[in-house]
C-alpha positions as CSV (number, residue, x, y, z in Angstrom):
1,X,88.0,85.4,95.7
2,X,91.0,85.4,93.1
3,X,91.0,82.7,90.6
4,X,94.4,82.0,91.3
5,X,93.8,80.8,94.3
6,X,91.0,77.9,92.9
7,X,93.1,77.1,89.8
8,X,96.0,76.5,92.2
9,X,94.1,73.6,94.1
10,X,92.6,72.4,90.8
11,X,95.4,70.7,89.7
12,X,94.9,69.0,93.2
13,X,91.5,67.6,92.0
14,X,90.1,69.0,95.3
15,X,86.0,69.2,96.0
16,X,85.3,72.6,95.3
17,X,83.8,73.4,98.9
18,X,87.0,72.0,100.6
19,X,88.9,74.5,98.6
20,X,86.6,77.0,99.7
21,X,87.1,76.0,103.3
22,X,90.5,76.2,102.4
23,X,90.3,79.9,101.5
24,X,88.1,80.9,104.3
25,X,90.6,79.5,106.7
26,X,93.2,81.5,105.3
27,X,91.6,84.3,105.0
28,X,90.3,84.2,108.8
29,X,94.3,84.2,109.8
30,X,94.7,87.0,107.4
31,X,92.3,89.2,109.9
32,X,93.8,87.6,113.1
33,X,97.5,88.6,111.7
34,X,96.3,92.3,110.9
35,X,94.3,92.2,114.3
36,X,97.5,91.5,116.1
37,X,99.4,94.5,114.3
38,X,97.2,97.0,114.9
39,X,96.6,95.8,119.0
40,X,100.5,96.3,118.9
41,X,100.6,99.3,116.5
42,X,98.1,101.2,119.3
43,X,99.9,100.0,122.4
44,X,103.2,101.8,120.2
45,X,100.9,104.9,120.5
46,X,99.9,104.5,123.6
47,X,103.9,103.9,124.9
48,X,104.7,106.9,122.7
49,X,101.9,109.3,124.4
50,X,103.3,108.2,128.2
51,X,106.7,109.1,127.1
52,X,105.9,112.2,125.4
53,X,104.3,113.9,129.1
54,X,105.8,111.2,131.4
55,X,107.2,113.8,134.3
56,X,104.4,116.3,133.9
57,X,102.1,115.6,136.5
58,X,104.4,116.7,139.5
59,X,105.6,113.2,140.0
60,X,102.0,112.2,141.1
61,X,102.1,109.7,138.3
62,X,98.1,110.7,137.7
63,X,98.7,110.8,134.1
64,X,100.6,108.3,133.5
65,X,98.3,106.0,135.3
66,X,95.2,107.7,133.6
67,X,96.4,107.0,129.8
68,X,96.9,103.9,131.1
69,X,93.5,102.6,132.2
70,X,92.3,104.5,129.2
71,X,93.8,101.5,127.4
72,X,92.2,97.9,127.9
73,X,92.2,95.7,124.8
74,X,90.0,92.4,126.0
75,X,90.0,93.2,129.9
76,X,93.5,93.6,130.2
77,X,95.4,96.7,131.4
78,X,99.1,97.7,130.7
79,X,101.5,98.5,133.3
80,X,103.6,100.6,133.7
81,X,106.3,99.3,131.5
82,X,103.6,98.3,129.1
83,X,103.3,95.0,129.1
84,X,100.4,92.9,129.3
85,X,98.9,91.5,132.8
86,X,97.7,88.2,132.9
């Protein structure tokens, strides 16, 4: 934990475990922010890898359809566009 962080809310006269509370918190929507980007960092990849060998399965659409089942963050699939279904 910086110091900077306490000394900021010491001014505040704050109890020191509400300040901690306070710091947990943020740092729990630190994670959930860098979750996020890297969830839409890999779908990128994902969108990338489609366009890369769309058109190379004979117009089957097999592989397209395979990389995307491959990729299921939380239950959800991608279509084909690669957007989420709800």
């Amino acid at each position: 934990m910086s110091l900077d962080f306490f000394n900021s809310f010491l001014v505040l006269e704050l109890p020191p475990l509400i300040v901690l509370g306070m710091y947990l918190y943020f740092e729990y929507q630190k994670c959930l922010i860098q979750l996020e980007l890297q969830k839409t960092e890999l779908k990128l990849k994902l969108l990338e890898i489609n366009l890369k060998y769309k058109g190379n399965d004979n117009g089957t659409g097999a592989l397209e359809k395979n990389l995307l089942d491959d990729f299921d963050p939380n239950g959800q699939k991608l279509d084909k566009e690669g957007s989420m279904n709800v």
